[in-house]
C-alpha positions as CSV (number, residue, x, y, z in Angstrom):
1,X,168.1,29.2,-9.3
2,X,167.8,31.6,-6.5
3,X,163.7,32.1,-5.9
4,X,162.3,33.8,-3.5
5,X,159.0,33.4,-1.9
6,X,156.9,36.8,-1.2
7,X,153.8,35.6,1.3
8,X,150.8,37.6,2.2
9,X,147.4,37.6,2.0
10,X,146.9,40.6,-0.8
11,X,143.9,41.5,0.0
12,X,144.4,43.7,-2.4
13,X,148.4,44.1,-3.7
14,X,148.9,47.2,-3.3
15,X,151.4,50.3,-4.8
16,X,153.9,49.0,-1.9
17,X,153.9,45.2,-2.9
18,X,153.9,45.7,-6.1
19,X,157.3,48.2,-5.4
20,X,158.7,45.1,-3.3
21,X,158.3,42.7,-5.9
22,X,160.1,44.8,-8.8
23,X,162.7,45.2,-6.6
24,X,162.9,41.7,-5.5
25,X,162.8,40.6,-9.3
26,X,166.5,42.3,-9.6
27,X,168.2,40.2,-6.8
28,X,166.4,36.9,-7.5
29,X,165.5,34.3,-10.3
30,X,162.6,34.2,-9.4
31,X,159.9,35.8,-7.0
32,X,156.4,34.0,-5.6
33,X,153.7,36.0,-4.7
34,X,152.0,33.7,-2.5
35,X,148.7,34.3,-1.6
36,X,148.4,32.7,1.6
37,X,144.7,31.0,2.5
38,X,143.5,31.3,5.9
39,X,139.8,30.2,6.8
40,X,139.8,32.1,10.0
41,X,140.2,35.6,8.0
42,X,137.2,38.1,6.1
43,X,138.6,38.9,2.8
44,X,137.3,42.1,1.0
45,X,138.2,40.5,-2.1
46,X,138.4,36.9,-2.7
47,X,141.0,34.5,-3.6
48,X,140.6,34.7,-7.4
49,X,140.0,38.2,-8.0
50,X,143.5,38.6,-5.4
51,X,145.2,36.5,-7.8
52,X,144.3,37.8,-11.1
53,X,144.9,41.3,-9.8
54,X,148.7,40.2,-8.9
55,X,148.8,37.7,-11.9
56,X,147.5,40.8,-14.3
57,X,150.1,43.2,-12.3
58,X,153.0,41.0,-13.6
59,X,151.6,39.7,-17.1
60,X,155.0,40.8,-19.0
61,X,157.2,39.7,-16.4
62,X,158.7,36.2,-16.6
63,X,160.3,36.0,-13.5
64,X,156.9,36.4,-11.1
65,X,154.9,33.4,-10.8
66,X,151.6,33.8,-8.5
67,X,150.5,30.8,-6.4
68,X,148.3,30.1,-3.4
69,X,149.1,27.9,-0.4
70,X,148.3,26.8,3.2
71,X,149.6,26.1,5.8
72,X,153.5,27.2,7.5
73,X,155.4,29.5,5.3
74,X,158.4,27.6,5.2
75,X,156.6,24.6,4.5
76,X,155.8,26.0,1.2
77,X,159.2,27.1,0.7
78,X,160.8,23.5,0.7
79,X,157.7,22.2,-1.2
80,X,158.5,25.1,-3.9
81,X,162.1,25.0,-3.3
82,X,162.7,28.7,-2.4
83,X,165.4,29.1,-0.1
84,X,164.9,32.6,0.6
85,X,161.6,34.7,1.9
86,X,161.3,38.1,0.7
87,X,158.9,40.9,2.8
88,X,159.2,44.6,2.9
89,X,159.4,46.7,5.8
90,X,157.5,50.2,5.9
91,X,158.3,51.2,9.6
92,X,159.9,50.4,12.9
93,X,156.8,48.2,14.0
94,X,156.8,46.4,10.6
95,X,160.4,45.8,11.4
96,X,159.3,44.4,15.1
97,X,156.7,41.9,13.8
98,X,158.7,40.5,10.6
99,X,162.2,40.1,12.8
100,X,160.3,37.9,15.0
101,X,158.5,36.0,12.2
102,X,162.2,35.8,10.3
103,X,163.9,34.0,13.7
104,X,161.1,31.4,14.6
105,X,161.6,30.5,10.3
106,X,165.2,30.5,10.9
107,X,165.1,28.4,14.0
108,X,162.8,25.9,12.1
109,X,164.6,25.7,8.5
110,X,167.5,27.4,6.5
111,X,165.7,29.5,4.6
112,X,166.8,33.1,5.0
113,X,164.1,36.3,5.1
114,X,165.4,39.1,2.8
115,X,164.1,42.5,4.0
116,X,163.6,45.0,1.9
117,X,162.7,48.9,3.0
118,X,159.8,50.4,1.1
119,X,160.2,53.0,-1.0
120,X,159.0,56.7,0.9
121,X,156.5,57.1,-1.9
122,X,154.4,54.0,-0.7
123,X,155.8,53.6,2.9
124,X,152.4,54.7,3.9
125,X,150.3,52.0,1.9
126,X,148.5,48.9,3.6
127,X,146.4,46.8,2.6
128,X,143.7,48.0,5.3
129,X,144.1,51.4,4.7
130,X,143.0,50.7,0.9
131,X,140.0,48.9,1.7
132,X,139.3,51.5,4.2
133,X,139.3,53.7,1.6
134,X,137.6,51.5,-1.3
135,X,134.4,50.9,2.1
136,X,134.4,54.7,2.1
137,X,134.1,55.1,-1.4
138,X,137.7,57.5,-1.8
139,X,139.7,57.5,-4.6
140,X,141.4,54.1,-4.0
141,X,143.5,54.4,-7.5
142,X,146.7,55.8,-6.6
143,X,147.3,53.2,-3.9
144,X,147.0,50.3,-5.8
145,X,148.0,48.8,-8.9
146,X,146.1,49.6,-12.3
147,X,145.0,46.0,-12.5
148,X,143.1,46.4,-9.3
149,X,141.7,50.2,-10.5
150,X,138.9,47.9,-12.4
151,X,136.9,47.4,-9.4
């Protein structure tokens, strides 16, 4: 089974992820979305309400599983025996940050980071921007998800 682990905090999935995990669902077995936990951060939405809105996303689809975890990502991987990481890249900088992430998790285990671009329609989406505009009370809905348009 080729599985494919697709990390980030999700605070909340957004149009972009949820694009990048479609996609992914076509070259893998099997992708998890892994909400990664990390004391040190302020979430605007916490770690249930991040899950269902991912786990609600992706109710017809089989081949998404949602989980959360700690600690190193490849860690994770070996525990859930993905052999492949899967992240999508919006711009140059994007590309910058995640190269340097994908050679450290090289250097340390064979698990290989798939890179996928995101599509020009949601290129501009992040995770910050949408709870920029949720804090400022904008129209939020055609950024995310519908299972995150209940809020």
């Amino acid at each position: 089974m080729k599985r494919a682990l697709f990390p980030g905090s999700f605070d909340p999935i957004t149009n972009g992820h949820f694009d990048i995990i479609k996609r992914g669902i076509k070259l893998f077995d099997e992708v998890v979305v892994a909400i990664g936990i990390n004391a040190e951060k302020k979430y605007m939405f916490s770690l249930d309400q991040r899950k269902k809105f991912i786990e609600d996303a992706f109710k017809h689809e089989s081949k998404v599983k949602v989980v959360t975890y700690k600690g190193l990502t490849i860690d994770f991987c070996k525990e859930i025996d993905a052999e492949f990481i899967l992240r999508g890249l919006r711009n140059p900088a994007d590309f910058e940050f995640e190269k340097a992430i994908a050679h450290t998790n090289r250097k340390l285990s064979k698990i290989e980071t798939v890179f996928l671009l995101t599509a020009s329609k949601t290129s501009f989406i992040s995770s910050s921007i949408v709870r920029d505009v949720i804090r400022n009370n904008g129209d939020y809905t055609v950024l995310v998800p519908e299972s995150v348009r209940v809020i």
